[in-house]
MIMAR-772884 format. One line per 8 residues: their letters; for each residue x, y, z negated of C-alpha. Coordinates in steps of 0.001 Angstrom, whole numbers, plus 500000, padded with zeros to 6 digits. Each point is the difference from the previous one (the first is absolute). Layout:
N
a> X/Y/Z | ...
This chain:
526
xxxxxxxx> 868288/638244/147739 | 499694/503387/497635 | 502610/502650/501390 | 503787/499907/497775 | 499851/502395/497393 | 503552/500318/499331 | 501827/499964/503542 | 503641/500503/498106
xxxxxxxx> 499919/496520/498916 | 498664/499055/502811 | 503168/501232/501923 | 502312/498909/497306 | 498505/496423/501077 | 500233/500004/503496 | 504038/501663/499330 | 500491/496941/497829
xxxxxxxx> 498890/497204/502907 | 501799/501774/502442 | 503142/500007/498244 | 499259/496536/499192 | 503918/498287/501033 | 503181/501190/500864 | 498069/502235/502456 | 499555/503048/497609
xxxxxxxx> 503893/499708/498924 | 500800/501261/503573 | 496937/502122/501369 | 499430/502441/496735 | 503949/501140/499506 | 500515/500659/503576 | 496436/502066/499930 | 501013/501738/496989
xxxxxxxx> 503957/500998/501341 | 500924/503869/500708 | 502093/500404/503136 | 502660/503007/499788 | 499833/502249/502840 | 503358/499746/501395 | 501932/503204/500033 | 503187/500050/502599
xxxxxxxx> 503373/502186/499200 | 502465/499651/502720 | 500364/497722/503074 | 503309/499038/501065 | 501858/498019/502769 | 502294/497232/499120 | 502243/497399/502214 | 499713/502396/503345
xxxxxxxx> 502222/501206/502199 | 498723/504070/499273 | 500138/501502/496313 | 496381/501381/498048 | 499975/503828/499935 | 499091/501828/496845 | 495921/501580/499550 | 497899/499909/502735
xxxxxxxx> 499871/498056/502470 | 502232/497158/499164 | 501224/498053/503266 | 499278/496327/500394 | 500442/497887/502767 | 497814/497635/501770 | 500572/496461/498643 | 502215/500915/497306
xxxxxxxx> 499753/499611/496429 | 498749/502973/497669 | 500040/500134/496001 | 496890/501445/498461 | 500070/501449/496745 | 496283/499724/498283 | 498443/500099/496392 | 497096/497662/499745
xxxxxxxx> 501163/497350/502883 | 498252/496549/500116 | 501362/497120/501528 | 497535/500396/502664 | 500503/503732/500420 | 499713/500275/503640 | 501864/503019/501836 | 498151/502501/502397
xxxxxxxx> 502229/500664/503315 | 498398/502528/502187 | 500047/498164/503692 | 499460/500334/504030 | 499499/497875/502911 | 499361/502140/503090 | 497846/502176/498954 | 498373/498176/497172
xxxxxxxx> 500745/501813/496485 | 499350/497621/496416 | 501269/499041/497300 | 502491/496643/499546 | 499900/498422/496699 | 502835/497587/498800 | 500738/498117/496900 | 502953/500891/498281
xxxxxxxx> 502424/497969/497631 | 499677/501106/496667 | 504027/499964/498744 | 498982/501588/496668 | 497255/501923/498409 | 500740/503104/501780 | 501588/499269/503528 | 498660/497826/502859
xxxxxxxx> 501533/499372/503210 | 498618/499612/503632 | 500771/500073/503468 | 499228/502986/502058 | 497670/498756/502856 | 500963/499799/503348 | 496950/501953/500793 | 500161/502664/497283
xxxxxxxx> 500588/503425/500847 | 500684/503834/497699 | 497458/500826/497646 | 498437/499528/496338 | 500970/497185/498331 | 497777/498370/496940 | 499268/497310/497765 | 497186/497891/499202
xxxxxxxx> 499548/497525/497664 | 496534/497568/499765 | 497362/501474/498196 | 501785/504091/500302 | 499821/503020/502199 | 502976/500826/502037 | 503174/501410/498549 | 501080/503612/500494
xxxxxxxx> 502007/499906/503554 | 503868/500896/500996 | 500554/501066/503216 | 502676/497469/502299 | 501763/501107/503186 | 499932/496000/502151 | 503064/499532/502457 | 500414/497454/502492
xxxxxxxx> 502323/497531/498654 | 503257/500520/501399 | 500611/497924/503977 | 501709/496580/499703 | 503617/500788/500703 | 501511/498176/502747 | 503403/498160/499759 | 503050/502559/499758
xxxxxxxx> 501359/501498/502961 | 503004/499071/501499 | 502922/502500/499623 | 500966/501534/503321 | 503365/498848/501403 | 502787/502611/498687 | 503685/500401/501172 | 502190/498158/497287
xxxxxxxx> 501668/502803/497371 | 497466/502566/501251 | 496649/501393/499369 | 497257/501429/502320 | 500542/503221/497463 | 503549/499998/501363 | 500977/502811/502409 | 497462/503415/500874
xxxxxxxx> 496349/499329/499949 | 496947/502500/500611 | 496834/500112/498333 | 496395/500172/501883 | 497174/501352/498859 | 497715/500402/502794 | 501317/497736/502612 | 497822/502512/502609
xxxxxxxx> 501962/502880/498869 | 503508/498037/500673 | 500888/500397/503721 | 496323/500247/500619 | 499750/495597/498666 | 501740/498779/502912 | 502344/497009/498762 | 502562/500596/503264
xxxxxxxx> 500463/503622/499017 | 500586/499299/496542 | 502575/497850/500719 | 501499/502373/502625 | 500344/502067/497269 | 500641/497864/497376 | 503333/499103/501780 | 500858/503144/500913
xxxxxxxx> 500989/500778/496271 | 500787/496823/498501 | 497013/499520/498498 | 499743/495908/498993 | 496626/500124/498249 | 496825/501511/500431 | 497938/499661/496436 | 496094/500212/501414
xxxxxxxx> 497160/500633/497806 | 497653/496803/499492 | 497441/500929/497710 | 498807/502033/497441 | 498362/499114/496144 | 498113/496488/501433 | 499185/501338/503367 | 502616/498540/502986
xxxxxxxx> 501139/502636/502684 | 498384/498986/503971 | 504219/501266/501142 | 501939/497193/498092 | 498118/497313/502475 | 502391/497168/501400 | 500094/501251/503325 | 500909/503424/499009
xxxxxxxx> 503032/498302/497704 | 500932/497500/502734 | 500315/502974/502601 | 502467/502075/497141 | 501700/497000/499357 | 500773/498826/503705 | 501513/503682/500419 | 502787/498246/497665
xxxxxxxx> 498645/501844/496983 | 499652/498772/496193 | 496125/500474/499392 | 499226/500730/496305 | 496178/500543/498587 | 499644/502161/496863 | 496421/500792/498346 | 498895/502747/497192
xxxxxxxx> 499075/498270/496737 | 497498/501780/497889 | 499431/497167/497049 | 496301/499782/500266 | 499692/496505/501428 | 503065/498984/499855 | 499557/496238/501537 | 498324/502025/503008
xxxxxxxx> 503072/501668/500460 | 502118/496767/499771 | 498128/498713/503012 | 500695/502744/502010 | 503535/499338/499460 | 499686/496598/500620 | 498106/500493/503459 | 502479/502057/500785
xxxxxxxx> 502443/497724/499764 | 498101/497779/501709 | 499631/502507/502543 | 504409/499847/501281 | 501312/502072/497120 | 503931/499202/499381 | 499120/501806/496809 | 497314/501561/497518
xxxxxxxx> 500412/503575/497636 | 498055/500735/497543 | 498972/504113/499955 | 499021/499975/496171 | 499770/503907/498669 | 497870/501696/497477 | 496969/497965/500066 | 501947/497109/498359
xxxxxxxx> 501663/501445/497406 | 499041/498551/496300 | 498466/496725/502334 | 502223/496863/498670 | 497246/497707/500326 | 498534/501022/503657 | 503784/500139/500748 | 500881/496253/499193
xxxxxxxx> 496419/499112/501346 | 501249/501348/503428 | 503438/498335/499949 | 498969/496735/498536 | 497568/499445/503334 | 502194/501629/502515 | 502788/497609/499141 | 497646/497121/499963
xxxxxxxx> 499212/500435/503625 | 503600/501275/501058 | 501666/497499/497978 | 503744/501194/497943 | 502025/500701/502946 | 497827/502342/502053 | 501643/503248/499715 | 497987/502609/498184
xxxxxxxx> 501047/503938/499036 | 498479/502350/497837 | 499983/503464/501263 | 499289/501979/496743 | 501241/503473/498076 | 503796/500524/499901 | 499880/501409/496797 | 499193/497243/497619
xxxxxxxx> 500517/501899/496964 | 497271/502440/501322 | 497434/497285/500122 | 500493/498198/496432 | 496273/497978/501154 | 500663/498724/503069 | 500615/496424/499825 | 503423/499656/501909
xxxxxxxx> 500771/496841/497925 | 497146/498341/501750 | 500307/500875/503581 | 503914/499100/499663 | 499448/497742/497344 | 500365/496055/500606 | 498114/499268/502511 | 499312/503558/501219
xxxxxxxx> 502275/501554/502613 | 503415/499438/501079 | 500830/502756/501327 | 499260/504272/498527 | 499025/502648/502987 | 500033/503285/497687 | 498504/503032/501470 | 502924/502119/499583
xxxxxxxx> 498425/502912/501728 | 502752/502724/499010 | 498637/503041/501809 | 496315/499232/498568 | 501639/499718/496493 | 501811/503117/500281 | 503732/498862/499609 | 502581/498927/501903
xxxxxxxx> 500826/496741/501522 | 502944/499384/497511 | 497570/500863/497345 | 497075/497275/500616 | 502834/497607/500696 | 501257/500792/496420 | 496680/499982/498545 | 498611/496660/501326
xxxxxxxx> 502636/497831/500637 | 500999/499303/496392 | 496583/499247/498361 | 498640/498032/503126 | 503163/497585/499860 | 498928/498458/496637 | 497126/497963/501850 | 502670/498342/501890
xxxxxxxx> 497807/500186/503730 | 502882/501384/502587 | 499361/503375/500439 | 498974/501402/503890 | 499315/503790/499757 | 496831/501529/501464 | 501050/503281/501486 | 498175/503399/501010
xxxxxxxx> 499787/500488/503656 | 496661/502329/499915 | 499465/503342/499259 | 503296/500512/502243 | 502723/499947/497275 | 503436/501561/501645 | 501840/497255/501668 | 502994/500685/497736
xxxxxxxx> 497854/498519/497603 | 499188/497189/501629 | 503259/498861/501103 | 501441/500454/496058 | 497267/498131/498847 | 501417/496807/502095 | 503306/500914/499172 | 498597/499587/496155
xxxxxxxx> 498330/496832/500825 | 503216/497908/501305 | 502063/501884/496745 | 497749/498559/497949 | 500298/496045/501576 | 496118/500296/502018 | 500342/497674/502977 | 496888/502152/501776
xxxxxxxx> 498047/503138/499697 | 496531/500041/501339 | 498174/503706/500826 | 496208/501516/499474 | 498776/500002/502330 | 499543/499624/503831 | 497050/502246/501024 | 501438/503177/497687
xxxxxxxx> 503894/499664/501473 | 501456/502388/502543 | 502339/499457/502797 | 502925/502065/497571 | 498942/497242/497397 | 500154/496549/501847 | 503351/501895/501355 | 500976/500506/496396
xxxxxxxx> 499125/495949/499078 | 501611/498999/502666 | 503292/501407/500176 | 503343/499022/498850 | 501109/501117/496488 | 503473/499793/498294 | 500362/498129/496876 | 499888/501185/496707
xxxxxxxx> 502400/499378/496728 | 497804/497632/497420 | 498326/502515/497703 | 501632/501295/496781 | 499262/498542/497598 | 498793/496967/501195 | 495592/500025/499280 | 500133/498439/496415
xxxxxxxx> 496721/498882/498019 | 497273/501828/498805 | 500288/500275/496000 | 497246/499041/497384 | 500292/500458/496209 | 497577/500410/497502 | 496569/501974/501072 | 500438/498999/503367
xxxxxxxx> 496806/499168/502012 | 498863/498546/503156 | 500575/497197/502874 | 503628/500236/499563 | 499202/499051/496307 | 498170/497353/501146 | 502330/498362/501735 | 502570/500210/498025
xxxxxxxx> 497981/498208/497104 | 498995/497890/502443 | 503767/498864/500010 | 500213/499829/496529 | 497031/497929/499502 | 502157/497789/502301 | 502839/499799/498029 | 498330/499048/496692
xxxxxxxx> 498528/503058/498729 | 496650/499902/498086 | 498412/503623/501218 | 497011/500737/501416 | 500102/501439/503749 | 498379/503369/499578 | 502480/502612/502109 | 500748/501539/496493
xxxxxxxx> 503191/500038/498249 | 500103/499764/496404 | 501478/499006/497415 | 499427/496283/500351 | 501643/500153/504509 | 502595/501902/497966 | 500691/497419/497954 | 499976/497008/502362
xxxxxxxx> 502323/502502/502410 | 502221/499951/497587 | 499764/495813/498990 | 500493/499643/503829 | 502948/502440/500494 | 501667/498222/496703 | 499529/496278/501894 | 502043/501634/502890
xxxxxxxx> 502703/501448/497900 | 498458/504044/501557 | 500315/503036/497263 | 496467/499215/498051 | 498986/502918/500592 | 496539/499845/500557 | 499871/501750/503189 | 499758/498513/503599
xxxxxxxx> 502510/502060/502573 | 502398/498861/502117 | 501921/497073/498103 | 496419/498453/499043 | 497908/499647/503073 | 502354/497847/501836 | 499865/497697/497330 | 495698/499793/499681
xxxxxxxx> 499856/499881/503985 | 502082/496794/500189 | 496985/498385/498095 | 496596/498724/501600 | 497303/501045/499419 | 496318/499156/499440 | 497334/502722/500749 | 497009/500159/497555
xxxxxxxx> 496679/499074/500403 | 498843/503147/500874 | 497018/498639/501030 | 499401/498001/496557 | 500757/502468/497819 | 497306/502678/501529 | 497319/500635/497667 | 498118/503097/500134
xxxxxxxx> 499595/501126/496651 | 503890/499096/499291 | 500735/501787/503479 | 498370/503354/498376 | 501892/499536/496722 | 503338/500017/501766 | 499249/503272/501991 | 498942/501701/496123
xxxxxxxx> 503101/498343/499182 | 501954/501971/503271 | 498724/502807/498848 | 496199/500608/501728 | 497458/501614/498188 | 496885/497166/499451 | 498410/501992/503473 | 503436/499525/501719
xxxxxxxx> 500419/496572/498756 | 496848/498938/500984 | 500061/501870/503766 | 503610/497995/500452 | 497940/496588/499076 | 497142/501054/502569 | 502371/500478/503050 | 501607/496735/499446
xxxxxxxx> 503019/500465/497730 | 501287/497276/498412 | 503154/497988/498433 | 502920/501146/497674 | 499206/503213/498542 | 502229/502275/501831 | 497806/499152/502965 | 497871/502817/498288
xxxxxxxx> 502701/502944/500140 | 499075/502599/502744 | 502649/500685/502647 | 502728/502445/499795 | 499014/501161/504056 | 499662/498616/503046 | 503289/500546/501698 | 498990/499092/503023
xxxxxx> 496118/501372/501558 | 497890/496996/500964 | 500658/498739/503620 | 498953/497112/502415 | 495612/499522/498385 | 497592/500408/502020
């Protein structure tokens, strides 16, 4: 046979008999198709217990679902987890669900842990990568604990308690010599320290609360809350209850101011393993108005804590006892928790002092004053706590309402449109007052014949605190690039606004305002 001279048509034939059928219909389009190489834009988690952060990394938890936004995504666009076992490093791919043309959804492996994250689709190189922080996904919680026994018409916060800080430093840790002690001045409840951020404290162990308890004392744990991992911290507070406590306080300071969402997060899951009834405090600033960020109406909130432990350290503050009394008492009252002071018994305040600030306390209607701390008080001051006082007059005027009007910012805000949102009003919950919480304080104050005024004082707030109230999602409405818009909005320069996102800032945008000072200097961490 003489060699082709024309091998094109010789091709063109043997193309023709292979694409003889329905064969050619499916193998030359698929040959010929151009697969995008996915690009990936943000990651983010959604239905979990812990919010995303904004940038780099984004935090993700094991098992939960994550939202990945992607141009070029395929329905068989599989996503790249970084992974361990032991000491075995690779890479985990998983098939997402495509719910449009630029999002897919997939489960975070069990096995996954922090690194790059990328995309791949059939027939394409990898993606460009994000960086993801993986958590553990938060413990099981166990069924609610049950409430400790209390003495009808009383509280455990009722009467003189101390607070503990080192338990070693407190008549050297020896349960028989604190009680000794304890009875020698009337003290009814010793507040020990249980844990700190996530991390439980070895001293608040069962035995050590059995032995304080069967010296006929009222053994309350209290842990420092930082908002980082706030479920973490819920189990500490749990454990602890688990551990004897008749109670559990909450030391919340600087580190959660402007956190609604890690806030709610923390309260949610402690009261789903205390259950409703367990009592709960919040020992936070005194000076609300000097803290327009800090989420009071979560921790006292519904669900949150029944009862307010205020560090009213007068001496610290630099005024008098009357003073911080007249200061805190009026805009702590409008979260409706009973109010128990915290009082200075360190850095050896005169015992003058000390004996007007309990005269202050019963004035003002507190059933029991509790003292910082143990370890720091002298023999003049657990003389001081402990002796008798004569009664004061009620104070004049009687502590009226803190007073909002238009331009008014901050928690108080909060809760106040909180109320109104209660009582019909269509605002948004921001901590700002504008024109439009004007308007709807003066609808409200109309509906129960009050001056129309506009202005929330002393007539008003009785009438919004007889509503209930539902908190906001917090945890819903926490979006990263929204959360930086509201600190602009607040007032932060795009670097500011940004650095507030970063640490963790979130919710109505007065969580972004910066606080007036720290009254009180940062005790009881570490």
């Amino acid at each position: 046979m003489r060699p082709a001279r024309h091998p094109r048509r010789i091709a063109a034939l043997l193309a023709a008999v292979a694409c003889a059928g329905a064969l050619c219909a499916l193998v030359v389009p698929a040959a010929s198709a151009r697969v995008v190489r996915p690009t990936l834009v943000w990651v983010r988690c959604i239905r979990t217990a812990l919010p995303c952060h904004a940038g780099s990394p984004v935090v993700v938890v094991r098992t939960g679902e994550l939202e990945v936004g992607a141009h070029g995504l395929l329905a068989r666009t599989r996503i790249l987890f970084p992974a361990r076992d032991g000491s075995r490093h690779w890479t985990r791919s998983v098939i997402g669900k495509l719910v449009r043309s630029t999002r897919m959804r997939v489960n975070v492996p069990s096995d996954a842990i922090s690194g790059t994250l990328r995309l791949i689709s059939p027939g394409s190189a990898k993606s460009n990568g994000i960086t993801i922080t993986v958590r553990r996904p938060p413990a099981p919680v166990r069924p609610p604990v049950t409430p400790p026994p209390v003495v009808a018409g009383s509280s455990v916060l009722n009467g003189t308690g101390m607070w503990i800080w080192y338990l070693s430093a407190s008549q050297g840790g020896d349960p028989v010599a604190i009680g000794r002690q304890a009875a020698a001045y009337g003290i009814k409840t010793a507040f020990v320290k249980s844990g700190d951020g996530g991390s439980t404290w070895a001293q608040f162990s069962p035995a050590t609360v059995a032995a304080l308890k069967a010296q006929g004392l009222h053994v309350c744990a209290w842990q420092y809350v930082y908002g980082n991992s706030p479920l973490a911290e819920a189990q500490v507070g749990i454990q602890s209850a688990r551990n004897g406590a008749d109670c559990l306080v909450i030391d919340a300071e600087s580190e959660y101011e402007g956190k609604y969402a890690q806030a709610q997060q923390y309260v949610q899951a402690l009261r789903q393993g205390l259950g409703p009834a367990y009592p709960v405090g919040l020992a936070g600033f005194p000076y609300v108005d000097y803290h327009p960020a800090f989420p009071y109406s979560v921790f006292l909130g519904p669900g949150g804590a029944q009862y307010n432990l205020p560090q009213m350290y007068w001496q610290d503050i630099g005024v008098s006892p009357d003073a911080v009394y007249a200061h805190t008492w009026p805009l702590n009252r409008v979260y409706g928790a009973p109010i128990y002071p915290l009082g200075q018994i360190y850095n050896n305040p005169p015992a003058s002092a000390v004996l007007r600030f309990r005269q202050d306390a019963a004035a003002y209607g507190a059933t029991g004053v509790s003292w910082w701390d143990w370890q720091e008080a002298t023999s003049g001051g657990f003389n001081a706590v402990g002796s008798p006082i004569q009664p004061l007059a009620p104070p004049s005027p009687a502590p009226g309402y803190p007073t909002l009007s238009n331009g008014s910012q901050g928690d108080l805000v909060v809760w106040a449109q909180e109320h109104l949102v209660a009582a019909g009003a269509n605002i948004p919950v921001d901590g700002s007052f504008g024109n439009a919480t004007a308007s709807a304080v003066k609808a409200f104050q109309s509906a129960k014949a009050i001056q129309p005024t506009g202005i929330i004082g002393a007539v008003t707030w009785p009438a919004l605190l007889a509503l209930a109230v539902t908190t906001p999602n917090w945890n819903a409405t926490y979006r990263p690039a929204a959360a930086t818009a509201r600190a602009a909005s607040a007032g932060a320069s795009g670097a500011r606004a940004a650095a507030a996102t970063r640490s963790g800032r979130n919710g109505p945008q007065s969580a972004f305002l910066p606080a007036v000072r720290d009254e009180v200097g940062r005790v009881g961490a570490g």
